[in-house]
NUKOLKE-501176 format. One record per residue (C-alpha): residue in one letter; x, y, z. Coordinates in steps of 0.05 Angstrom, whole numbers, padded with zeros to 5 digits, always signed. Layout:
BEGIN
aXYZ ...
This chain:
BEGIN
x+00498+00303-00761 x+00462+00241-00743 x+00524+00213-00706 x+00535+00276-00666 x+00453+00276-00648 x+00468+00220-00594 x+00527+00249-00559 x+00493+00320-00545 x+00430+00288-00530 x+00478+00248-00471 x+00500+00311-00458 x+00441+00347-00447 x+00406+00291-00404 x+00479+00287-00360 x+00473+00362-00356 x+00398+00355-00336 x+00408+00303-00276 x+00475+00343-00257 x+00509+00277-00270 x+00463+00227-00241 x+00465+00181-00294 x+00539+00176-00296 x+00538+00147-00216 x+00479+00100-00230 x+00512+00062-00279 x+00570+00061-00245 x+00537+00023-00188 x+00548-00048-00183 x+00486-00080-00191 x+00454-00028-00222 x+00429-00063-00286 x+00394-00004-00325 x+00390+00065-00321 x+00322+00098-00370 x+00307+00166-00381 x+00246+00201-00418 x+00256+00244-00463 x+00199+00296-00472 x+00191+00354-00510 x+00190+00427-00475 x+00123+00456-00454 x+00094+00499-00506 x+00084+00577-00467 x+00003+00581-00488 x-00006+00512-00444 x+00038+00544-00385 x-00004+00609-00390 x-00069+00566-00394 x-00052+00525-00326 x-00040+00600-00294 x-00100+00635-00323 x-00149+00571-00298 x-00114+00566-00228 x-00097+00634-00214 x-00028+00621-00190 x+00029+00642-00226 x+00083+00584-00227 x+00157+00590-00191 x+00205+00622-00247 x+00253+00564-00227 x+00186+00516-00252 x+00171+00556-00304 x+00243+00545-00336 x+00244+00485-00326 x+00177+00468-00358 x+00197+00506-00426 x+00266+00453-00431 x+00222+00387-00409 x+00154+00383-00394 x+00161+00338-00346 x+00215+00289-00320 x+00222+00214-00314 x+00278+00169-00304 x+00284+00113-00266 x+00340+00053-00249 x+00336-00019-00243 x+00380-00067-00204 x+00393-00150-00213 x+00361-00185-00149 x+00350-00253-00148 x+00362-00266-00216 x+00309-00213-00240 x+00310-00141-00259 x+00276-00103-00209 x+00260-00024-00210 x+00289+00009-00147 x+00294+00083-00161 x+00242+00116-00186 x+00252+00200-00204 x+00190+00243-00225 x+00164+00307-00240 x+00095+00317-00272 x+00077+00349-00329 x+00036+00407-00336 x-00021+00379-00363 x-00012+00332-00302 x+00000+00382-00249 x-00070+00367-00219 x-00100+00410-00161 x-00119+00368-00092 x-00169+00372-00053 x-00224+00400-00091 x-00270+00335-00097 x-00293+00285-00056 x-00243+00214-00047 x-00306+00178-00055 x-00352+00170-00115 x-00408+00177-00060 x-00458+00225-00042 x-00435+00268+00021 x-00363+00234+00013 x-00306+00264+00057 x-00260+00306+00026 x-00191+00310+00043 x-00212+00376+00080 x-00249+00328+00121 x-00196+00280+00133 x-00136+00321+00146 x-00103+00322+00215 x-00113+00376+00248 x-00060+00375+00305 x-00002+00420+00293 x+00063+00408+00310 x+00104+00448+00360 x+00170+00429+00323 x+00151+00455+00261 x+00161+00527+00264 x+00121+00537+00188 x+00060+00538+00182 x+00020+00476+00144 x-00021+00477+00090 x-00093+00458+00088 x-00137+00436+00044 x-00182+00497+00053 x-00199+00556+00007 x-00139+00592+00033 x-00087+00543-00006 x-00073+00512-00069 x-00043+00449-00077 x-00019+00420-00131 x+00012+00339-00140 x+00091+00348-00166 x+00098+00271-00156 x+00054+00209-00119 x+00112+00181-00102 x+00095+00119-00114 x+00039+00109-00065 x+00076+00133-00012 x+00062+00201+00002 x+00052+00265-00045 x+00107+00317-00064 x+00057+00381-00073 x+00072+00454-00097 x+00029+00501-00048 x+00004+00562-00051 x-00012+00594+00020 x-00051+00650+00041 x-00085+00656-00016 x-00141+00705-00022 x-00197+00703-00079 x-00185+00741-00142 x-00112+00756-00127 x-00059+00717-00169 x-00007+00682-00116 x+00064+00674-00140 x+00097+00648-00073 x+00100+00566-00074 x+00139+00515-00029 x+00146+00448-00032 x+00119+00398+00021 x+00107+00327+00025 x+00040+00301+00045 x+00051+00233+00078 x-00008+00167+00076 x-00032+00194+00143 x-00040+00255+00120 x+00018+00297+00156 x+00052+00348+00122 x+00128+00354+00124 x+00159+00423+00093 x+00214+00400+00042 x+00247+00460+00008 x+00220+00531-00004 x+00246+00528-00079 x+00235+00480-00141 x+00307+00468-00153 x+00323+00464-00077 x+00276+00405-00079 x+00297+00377-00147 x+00365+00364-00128 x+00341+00338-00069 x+00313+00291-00111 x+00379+00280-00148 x+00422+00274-00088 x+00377+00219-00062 x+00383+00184-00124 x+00307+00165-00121 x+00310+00106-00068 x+00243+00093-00042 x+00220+00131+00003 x+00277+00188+00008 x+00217+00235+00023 x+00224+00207+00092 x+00282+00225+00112 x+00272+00293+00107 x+00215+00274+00164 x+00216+00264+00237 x+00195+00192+00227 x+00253+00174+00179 x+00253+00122+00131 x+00239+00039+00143 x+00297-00010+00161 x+00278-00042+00088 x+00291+00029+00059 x+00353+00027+00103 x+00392-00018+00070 x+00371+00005-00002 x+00404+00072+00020 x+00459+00035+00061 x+00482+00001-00008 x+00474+00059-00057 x+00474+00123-00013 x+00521+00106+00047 x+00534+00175+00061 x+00463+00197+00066 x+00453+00139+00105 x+00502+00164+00155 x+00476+00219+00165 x+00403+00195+00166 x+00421+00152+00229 x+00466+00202+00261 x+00419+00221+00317 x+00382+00152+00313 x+00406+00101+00374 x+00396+00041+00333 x+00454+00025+00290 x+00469-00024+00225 x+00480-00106+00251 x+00536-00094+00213 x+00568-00036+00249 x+00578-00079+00317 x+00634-00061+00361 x+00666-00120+00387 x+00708-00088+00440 x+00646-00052+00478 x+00608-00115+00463 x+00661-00156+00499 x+00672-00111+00547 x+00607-00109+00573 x+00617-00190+00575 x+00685-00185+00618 x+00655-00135+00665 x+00590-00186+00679 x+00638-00245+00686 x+00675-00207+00740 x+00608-00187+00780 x+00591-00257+00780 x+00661-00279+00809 x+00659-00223+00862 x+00584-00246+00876 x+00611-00324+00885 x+00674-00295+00928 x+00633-00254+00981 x+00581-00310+00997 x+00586-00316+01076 x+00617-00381+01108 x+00551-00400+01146 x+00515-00407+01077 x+00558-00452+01040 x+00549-00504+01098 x+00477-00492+01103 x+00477-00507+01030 x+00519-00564+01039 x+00475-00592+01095 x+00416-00585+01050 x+00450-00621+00986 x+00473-00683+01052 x+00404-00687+01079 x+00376-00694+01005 x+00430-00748+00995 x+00410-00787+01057 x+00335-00788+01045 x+00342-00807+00977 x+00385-00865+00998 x+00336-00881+01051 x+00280-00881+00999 x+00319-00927+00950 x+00331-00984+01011 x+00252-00989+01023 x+00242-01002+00957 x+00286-01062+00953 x+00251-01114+00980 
């Protein structure tokens, strides 16, 4: 009993990440691969969160809080001679799934809230409507993504004393945007799974896209989603030069330059050439005053 323990705990965790561990540490590089186990969310502390925020949670969240309450696992790589943590992949616990927006960012009387702070311009190009941090939504932190941005579970439209049961995921950026990222929690979690928890794979999914250091963190261990990322982006990798069109480009300014040199007039070149004569002469002239 105690040996088999191990191998269906592996097989529960492979069957939870939909194989993600497997491809980690298969990865060259990739140094260690740690998961969290946690126990299942008892059902009086999932009725408690729904009873104090008067939402009723996703049934795709709700099953998944009564096998793990909560998820953590993250991957480390070897650079310069150290372990370093690259992928981080994280979904809070119920206890933890914390409501924004409802006090002040500053321990100061008259703070701003984040009511206060939020942009207000909407976006043509996003045909959804965004949340707000208003009385008509709930919002809830999934993940902080480590400092860069908020995954959040909201509830729109919502009207007092009525239970809402409708939730989407969207991803509050540091500058306060939002950005809509699935309108389902497993949608979203294997988005989560397919991006293998790079930094910043929340921005991809945006307009803005992700930074050239986040670049080649996905070019190494998620080329294809790289690909795609840069598909419609006119910048390309140093490393995906194309020597012909570069060299072609070359051949075609060599030849302007010859044509250039080849229709110069007659009457020039001997101007030029009486210029560069007369130049001559005076400077010889100059030289035989100064010997004495």
């Amino acid at each position: 009993m105690e040996d088999g323990k191990p191998e269906n705990m592996k097989d529960l965790v492979d069957r939870l990440t939909l194989g993600v561990t497997r491809i980690l540490e298969s990865r060259p590089g990739v140094t260690e691969v740690r998961y969290v186990e946690k126990e299942p969310a008892e059902r009086h502390m999932i009725i408690s969160w729904e009873q104090k925020n008067c939402c009723l949670l996703p049934e795709d969240l709700r099953n998944f809080y009564q096998m793990t309450d909560g998820f953590l696992m993250t991957w480390s790589i070897k650079f310069d001679g150290n372990n370093m943590q690259l992928g981080t992949m994280i979904i809070n616990s119920i206890s933890t799934l914390c409501r924004l927006g409802t006090s002040s960012i500053y321990n100061l009387p008259n703070a701003p809230t984040l009511d206060d702070l939020e942009n207000d311009t909407d976006d043509e190009e996003e045909p959804l409507e965004k949340p707000h941090f208003n009385s008509q939504c709930r919002i809830f932190e999934l993940d902080c993504c480590n400092g860069n941005g908020k995954v959040c579970l909201v509830y729109k439209n919502v009207q007092s004393g009525v239970v809402s049961s409708h939730a989407e995921i969207w991803f509050l950026d540091r500058a306060l945007f939002w950005h809509f990222l699935s309108d389902t929690f497993t949608a979203y979690y294997r988005l989560m799974l397919v991006h293998l928890g790079l930094p910043q794979w929340q921005y991809a999914l945006t307009k803005y896209g992700i930074s050239p250091q986040a670049k080649q963190w996905f070019n190494m261990y998620k080329p294809a989603c790289t690909a795609s990322i840069i598909a419609d982006d006119d910048m390309t990798f140093i490393n995906k030069l194309d020597p012909i069109q570069v060299f072609k480009n070359k051949n075609k300014l060599q030849n302007t330059k010859k044509k250039a040199c080849a229709q110069l007039p007659g009457p020039q070149k001997n101007q030029t050439s009486l210029v560069t004569s007369k130049s001559a002469s005076q400077i010889g002239s100059t030289t035989k005053k100064m010997i004495p």
